[in-house]
Structures are given as structure tokens and as C-alpha cells.
N, C-alpha and C positions, 0 to 999 in steps of 0.2 A: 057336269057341274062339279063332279066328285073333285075331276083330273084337274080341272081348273083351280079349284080350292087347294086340289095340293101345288098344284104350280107358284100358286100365292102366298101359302105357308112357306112354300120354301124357297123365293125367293124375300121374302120378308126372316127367313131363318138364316140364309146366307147375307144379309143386310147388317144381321144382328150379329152373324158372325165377322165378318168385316170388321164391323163397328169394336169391336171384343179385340184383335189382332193388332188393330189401329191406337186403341187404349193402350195395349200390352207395349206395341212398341212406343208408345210416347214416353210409359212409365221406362221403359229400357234408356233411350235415349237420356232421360230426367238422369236415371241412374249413374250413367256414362258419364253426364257432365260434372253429377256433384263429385265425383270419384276425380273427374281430371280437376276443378276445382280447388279443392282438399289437398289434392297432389301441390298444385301450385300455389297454394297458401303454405304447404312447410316449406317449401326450398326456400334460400335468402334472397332478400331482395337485394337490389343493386345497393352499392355504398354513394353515388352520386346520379341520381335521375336523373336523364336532361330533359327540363321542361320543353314542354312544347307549347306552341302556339294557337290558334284557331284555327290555321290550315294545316297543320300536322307536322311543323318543320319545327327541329330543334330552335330554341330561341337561344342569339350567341350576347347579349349581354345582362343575362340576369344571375346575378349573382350565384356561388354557389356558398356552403357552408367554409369549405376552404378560404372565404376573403375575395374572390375573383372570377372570372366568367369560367364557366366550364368547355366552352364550342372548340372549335380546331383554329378558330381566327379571334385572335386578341392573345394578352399579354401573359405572362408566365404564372401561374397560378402556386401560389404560397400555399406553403401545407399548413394547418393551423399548430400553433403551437403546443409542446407537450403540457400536461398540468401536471405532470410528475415532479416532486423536490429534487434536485440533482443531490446523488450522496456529498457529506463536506470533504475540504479537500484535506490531506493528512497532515498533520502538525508538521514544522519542519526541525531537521534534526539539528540538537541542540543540544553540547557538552552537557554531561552530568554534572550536576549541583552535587556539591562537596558538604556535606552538614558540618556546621560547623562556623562556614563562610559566610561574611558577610555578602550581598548582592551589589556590588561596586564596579564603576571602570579605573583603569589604572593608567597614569599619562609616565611614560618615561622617559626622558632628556637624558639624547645620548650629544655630550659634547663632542664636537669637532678643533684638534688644537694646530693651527698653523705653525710652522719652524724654516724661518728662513737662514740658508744654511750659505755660505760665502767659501769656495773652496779656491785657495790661491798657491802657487808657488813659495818660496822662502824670497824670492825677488818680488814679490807684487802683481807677480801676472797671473790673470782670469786663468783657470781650466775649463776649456770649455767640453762641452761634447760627452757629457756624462746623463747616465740612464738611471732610473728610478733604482735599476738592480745594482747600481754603484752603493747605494748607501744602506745603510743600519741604522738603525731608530731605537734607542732603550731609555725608558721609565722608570727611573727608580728601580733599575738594572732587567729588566721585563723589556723584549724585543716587542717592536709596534710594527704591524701590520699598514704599509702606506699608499693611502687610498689615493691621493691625487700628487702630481708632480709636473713642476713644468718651473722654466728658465724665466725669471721677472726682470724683463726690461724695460719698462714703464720710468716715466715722468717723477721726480721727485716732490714731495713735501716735506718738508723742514723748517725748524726754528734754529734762526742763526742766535744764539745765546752768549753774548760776551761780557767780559770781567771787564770794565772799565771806572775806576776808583783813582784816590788822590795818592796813591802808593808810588810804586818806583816808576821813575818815566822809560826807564829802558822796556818795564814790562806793559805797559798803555802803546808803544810805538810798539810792539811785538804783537798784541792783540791789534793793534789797525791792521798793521800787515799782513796777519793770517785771518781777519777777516775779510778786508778787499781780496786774494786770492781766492775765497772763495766762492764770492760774489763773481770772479772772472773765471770760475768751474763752471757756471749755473747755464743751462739751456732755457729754451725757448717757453716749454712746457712747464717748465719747475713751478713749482707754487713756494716761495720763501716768503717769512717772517722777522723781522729782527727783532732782539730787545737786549738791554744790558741790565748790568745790575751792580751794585754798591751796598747800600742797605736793605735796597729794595727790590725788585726789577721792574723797569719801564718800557713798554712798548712802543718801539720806535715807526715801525710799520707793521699792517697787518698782514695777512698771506697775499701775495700778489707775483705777478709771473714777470713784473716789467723790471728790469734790472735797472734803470735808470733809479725807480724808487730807492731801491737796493742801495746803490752809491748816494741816494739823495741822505739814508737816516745815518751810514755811516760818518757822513764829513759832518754830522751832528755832534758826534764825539770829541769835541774838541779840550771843554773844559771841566774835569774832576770834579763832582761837587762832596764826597764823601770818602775817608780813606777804608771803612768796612768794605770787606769781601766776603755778603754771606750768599753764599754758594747754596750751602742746601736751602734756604729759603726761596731762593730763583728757581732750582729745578724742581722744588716740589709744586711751585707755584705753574712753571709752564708744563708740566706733566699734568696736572689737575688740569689744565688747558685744554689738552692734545685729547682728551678724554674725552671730549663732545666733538671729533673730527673724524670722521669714518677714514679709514683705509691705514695702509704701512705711512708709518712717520718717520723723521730724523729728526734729533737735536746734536746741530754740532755747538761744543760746549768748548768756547776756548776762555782758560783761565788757566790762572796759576795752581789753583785747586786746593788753596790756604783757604780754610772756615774762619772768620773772626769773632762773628756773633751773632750769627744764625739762632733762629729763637727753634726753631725745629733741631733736634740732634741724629747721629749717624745713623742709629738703627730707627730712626722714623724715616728716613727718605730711603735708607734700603728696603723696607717694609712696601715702602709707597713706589718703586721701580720694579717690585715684584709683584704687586699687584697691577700694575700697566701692562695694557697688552698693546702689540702692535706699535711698538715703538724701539727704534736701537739709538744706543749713544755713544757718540762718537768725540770724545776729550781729546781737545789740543793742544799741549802743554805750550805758558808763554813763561820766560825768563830764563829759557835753561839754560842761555848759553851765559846771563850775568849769573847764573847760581853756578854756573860750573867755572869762570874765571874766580869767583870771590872766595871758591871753596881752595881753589889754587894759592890763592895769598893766605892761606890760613883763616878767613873769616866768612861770616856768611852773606848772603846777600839781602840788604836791611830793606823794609818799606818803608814807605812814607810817615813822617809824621811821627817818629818813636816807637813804633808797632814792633816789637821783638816778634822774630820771627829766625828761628835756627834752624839747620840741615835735615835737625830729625823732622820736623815740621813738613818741611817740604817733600824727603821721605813717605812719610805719610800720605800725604796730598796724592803723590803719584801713587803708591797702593789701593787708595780709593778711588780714584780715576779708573784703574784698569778693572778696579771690582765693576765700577760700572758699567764700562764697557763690557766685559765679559759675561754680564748679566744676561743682558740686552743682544747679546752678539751684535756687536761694534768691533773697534778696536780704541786702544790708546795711544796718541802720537807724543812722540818729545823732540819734535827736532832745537840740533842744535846750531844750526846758521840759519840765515832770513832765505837762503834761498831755498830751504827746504821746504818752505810752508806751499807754494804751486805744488810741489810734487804731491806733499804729505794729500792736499786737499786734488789731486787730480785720481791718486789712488783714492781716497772716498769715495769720489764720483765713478768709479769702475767698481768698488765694492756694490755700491748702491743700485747701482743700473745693472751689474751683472750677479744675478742671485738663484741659487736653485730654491724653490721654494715646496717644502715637501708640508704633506697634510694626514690625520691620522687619525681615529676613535679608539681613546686611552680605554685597553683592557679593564684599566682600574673608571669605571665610569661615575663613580662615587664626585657630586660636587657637595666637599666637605670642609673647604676653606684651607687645606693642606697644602705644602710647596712640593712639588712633582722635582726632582734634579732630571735632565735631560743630558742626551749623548748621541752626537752624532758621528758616524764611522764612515770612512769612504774606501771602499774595495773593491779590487776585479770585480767581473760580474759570476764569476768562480769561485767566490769568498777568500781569495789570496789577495795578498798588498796589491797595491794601486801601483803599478809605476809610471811614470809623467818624467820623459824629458825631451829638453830643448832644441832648438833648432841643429844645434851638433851633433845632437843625440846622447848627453850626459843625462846620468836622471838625476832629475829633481827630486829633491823632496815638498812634499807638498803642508799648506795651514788649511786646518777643517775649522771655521769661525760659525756659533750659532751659539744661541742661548741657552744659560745654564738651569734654566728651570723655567715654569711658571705656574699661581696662584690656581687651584682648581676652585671656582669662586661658588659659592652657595646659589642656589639656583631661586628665583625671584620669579613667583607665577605672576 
């Protein structure tokens, strides 16, 4: 009964030991797990989970924090954007202020002055085939640097301007004559005007290319109505004219070049030719040949009507002529037979059509209302004389024709 009771004790003590081992390891295991637990609560968790589903599969369109699915199938996933300020960006560099100075902009007008320059033989003939390094430019004795150059043979515009009055009939038949030759100069393209003048000037036609008109205002001329020849009153009248007509002008000016009573005087219309831009004139003396027989008999050549009119007069007459011409670079003509006047007027139309045209920004760029004197030179391309000869091969000598100044005009915002 003893050995039995302890067989019972101890298998009821090995039960109880079991049971004890069995604890111990549960608590071990307990232990193990919160340890690995612990562990995997400090490491980081991922920065994008992919959710899963109910069966255990990633799900590929649920959004992520990024804006877009996170799976391997669908469309490119945008990173969200930073929320950091971007620094500003750096001033940009900008001249030092001057103390002192006002904070202004400044506009400055730099004039441009064209010079059309006519280079001919002592006979009348064009030179042609000259280069920009051919010529010299001086302002008010100050060399010009010249920006553009080129050969103008372009179309004419022109105001045919003629003295027609009740004065001497030899000088009315003089003026027809050298104005139909010039009427039978004129091309295709020309743009001409006629007008005459006596007291006044009248405009016989306006600009027009058709030469018929041309011969139409001339045989107009028939009957004198007045024996005044005011001259400066017609040219300052069609120069005021030319003044609202864009581009290079001509005025050929045929008269005798006697003032009678002109209500403007000489230094108002030289004032007012220097203040004209883009315009040459070109004076055709008429009577010279009855002023040069009358000056033969010992007397002078009288006008109409009792109007005294003596040598020194007409003297005169020609020194203003050629001033104006010379202003303008023109020339002045005097022929003294009628068949001079085709010639006289087919050399215009070669001056006219044949022109080097030089252009420049005056060093002095002050627009101060001052007269500029101008100079133009024409030499080797070596700075030595120009020589120029003929078909023989004699040399020429050569005429440099341009104008002797012009107005630097007050500038008008």
C-alpha cells in the first residue's frame, strides 16, 4: 500500500513538475515574443504601405499619399510637392546711383544730314565710277565720317518756275524757249509742275508725269498781264510749297533774275533756302543775249513799260542767281544763243539723274538753329588729286557741285 502511495505521490509530483516546466516555458516564450515585439516597434516603418485587400493582394488603385496609385500597373506617381519657401531670387545688377541725380531717362536725337554731291568734268561730263573713299566731308572745317553712299539715278521731281511779265518780248520768247526744252528733257517717270509768276505766282499745273499737260500750261503763256518780276516772292512761295513733299526736289528757275517788288526782301529768302532741305536750284538766265547786244551799243537793255532797269541791275540779278544755286548745289546757266537752252537743260537732266549721294552724323550733333558751311572734296582713294581724263587720255580737270551749308533746325518732340 506504502509502494503504491508513493508511486501516486510521484507521479502526481512529476504531473506537478511538468506542469511547472510547461509554465516556465510559456513565460519564456511570452518573454521571447515581447522582446521581438519591442524590437519591431523601434525599427521605421515603411514610408508607403501598400494596402492590401481581403485576400491578401496588394490593392493597385487606391490611392497613395503621393497623389497616385502606388502598385507596379498604372500611371507615373507624382511626388507631392515641397512646402518649403524657395529662397528669393537676387536683385538684378543695376549701375550705381549717383547722389545727387535726378532718376530720369534721357532721349537723344542724333541727326542724320544727306549731301548730294554732282562731280563733272570742266566740259559737262558725269564721272562716273567713284567710291565712297573718293570723297572728304568737312563741317565747319571738322572732317565727317560717311555712313551711307550710293549713285542716285532715280525719277525727277521738279517745279518748272518761270518769269513771264509784260516786260521785254525778246525776254517772254527766251523764257518759252527754255521752258519747252525743258519740258522736251523730261522722261517718263518725272513728276513736273509748272507755274509762273509776275506779281504773283500762278499755278499752271500741278505735279504730273504726263508731258502733254506739260506743253498744255505752257502755250498758256501767251498774254502778259503784269510788267513786276517779283522773283523772291514766287520762290519763297514755291519753296514753302516743296516743304510738304517728301523726297529730293528741283526748281528750275528761269528768269531774268531782276526783283521789282517783291514784298519779301534778299536776306528773307536767303534765310528761307537755307532753311529748305532737300531741294537744289537750278536758274536759267533769259535776255542775255539782248543784254549783251544793248550793252554793245552803249545802252542797256530796257523793260517794258518804263521800268529802269541798268547793267549793274542785271549784274546783280546774276550774283544772286548763282548764290542760289550754289546754296542748294545746283548750278547757274547764262546761255547766250537759243540753241543753247536743249543743251543747257539736257546737262540738268545728267546732273539730276547722275548724283553721288553721300550721308553723315554731324560730330557737332547739337540741333541749335545754326548754319553748318559744308565742303566737299574729291580724291584718289590714297588721299592724292583725283586725275580724270578723256577718251585721248588728256586730264581733266574736274567741278565738285554740292551745297554750301544747311540749317541745323531745333529739334520738336
Amino acid at each position: 500500500m506504502f509502494f503504491k502511495r508513493k508511486v501516486v505521490n510521484l507521479r502526481a509530483h512529476s504531473q506537478n513538475l511538468t506542469h511547472v516546466m510547461l509554465t516556465f516555458a510559456a513565460c519564456l516564450l511570452l518573454l521571447s515574443a515581447g522582446t521581438s515585439v519591442s524590437a519591431q516597434d523601434q525599427s521605421p516603418a515603411p514610408q508607403n504601405p501598400a494596402p492590401t485587400q481581403d485576400n491578401g493582394k496588394p490593392k493597385q488603385d487606391a490611392p497613395s499619399d503621393a497623389g497616385g496609385p502606388t502598385g507596379d500597373i498604372g500611371p507615373y506617381t507624382i511626388p507631392k510637392k515641397s512646402t518649403e519657401v524657395p529662397p528669393p531670387p537676387p536683385p538684378p545688377a543695376s549701375t550705381p546711383k549717383v547722389e545727387g541725380l535726378p532718376d530720369y531717362s534721357i532721349k537723344v536725337n542724333v541727326p542724320l544730314v544727306n549731301v548730294d554731291v554732282m562731280v563733272t568734268t570742266k566740259s559737262g561730263q558725269f564721272v562716273p565710277g567713284l567710291k565712297k573713299d573718293n570723297f572728304r566731308l568737312f563741317e565747319d572745317g571738322s572732317q565727317q565720317q560717311i555712313t551711307k553712299f550710293n549713285v542716285a539715278k532715280a525719277p525727277i521731281t521738279a517745279v518748272l518756275l518761270i518769269e513771264f511779265a509784260s516786260t521785254n518780248y525778246t525776254f517772254m520768247i527766251d523764257a518759252l524757249q527754255a521752258s519747252y526744252a525743258f519740258a522736251n528733257s523730261l522722261q517718263k517717270d518725272d513728276w513736273v509742275a509748272v507755274s509762273y509768276f509776275d506779281m504773283l505766282p500762278h499755278i499752271l499745273v500741278d505735279f504730273t508725269q504726263d508731258k502733254r499737260a506739260v506743253y498744255g500750261a505752257l502755250n498758256q503763256l501767251r498774254i502778259p498781264g503784269f510788267s513786276e518780276t517779283n522773283v523772291f516772292d514766287a520762290l519763297f512761295d514755291t519753296l514753302d510749297r516743296l516743304d510738304r513733299v517728301e523726297g529730293k526736289k528741283y526748281v528750275i528757275l528761269v528768269t531774268t533774275g531782276v526783283d521789282t517788288f517783291s514784298r519779301i526782301k534778299l536776306d528773307t529768302i536767303m534765310k528761307k533756302i537755307k532753311d529748305t532741305k532737300d531741294v537744289t536750284i537750278f536758274p536759267i538766265s533769259v535776255g542775255f543775249m539782248a543784254r549783251e547786244r544793248a550793252e554793245a551799243r552803249g545802252g542797256a537793255a530796257r523793260r517794258g513799260l518804263g521800268i529802269p532797269v541798268d547793267r549793274m541791275d542785271y549784274l546783280q540779278a546774276d550774283n544772286e542767281m548763282r548764290t542760289f544755286a550754289a546754296m542748294t548745289g545746283g548750278r547757274a546757266y547764262f546761255p547766250r544763243f537759243e540753241a543753247e537752252y536743249g543743251e543747257d537743260f539736257q546737262d540738268i537732266g545728267k546732273d539730276i539723274r547722275n548724283q553721288y549721294s553721300l550721308s553723315y552724323h554731324p560730330t557737332n550733333s547739337k540741333l541749335d538753329g545754326t548754319y553748318r558751311k559744308l565742303k566737299v572734296q574729291v580724291v584718289a582713294p590714297d588721299g592724292g588729286p583725283l586725275k580724270v581724263r578723256d577718251q585721248k587720255g588728256k586730264d581733266q580737270k574736274i567741278d565738285v557741285v554740292a551745297r554750301d551749308g544747311y540749317t541745323a533746325k531745333h529739334s520738336v518732340d
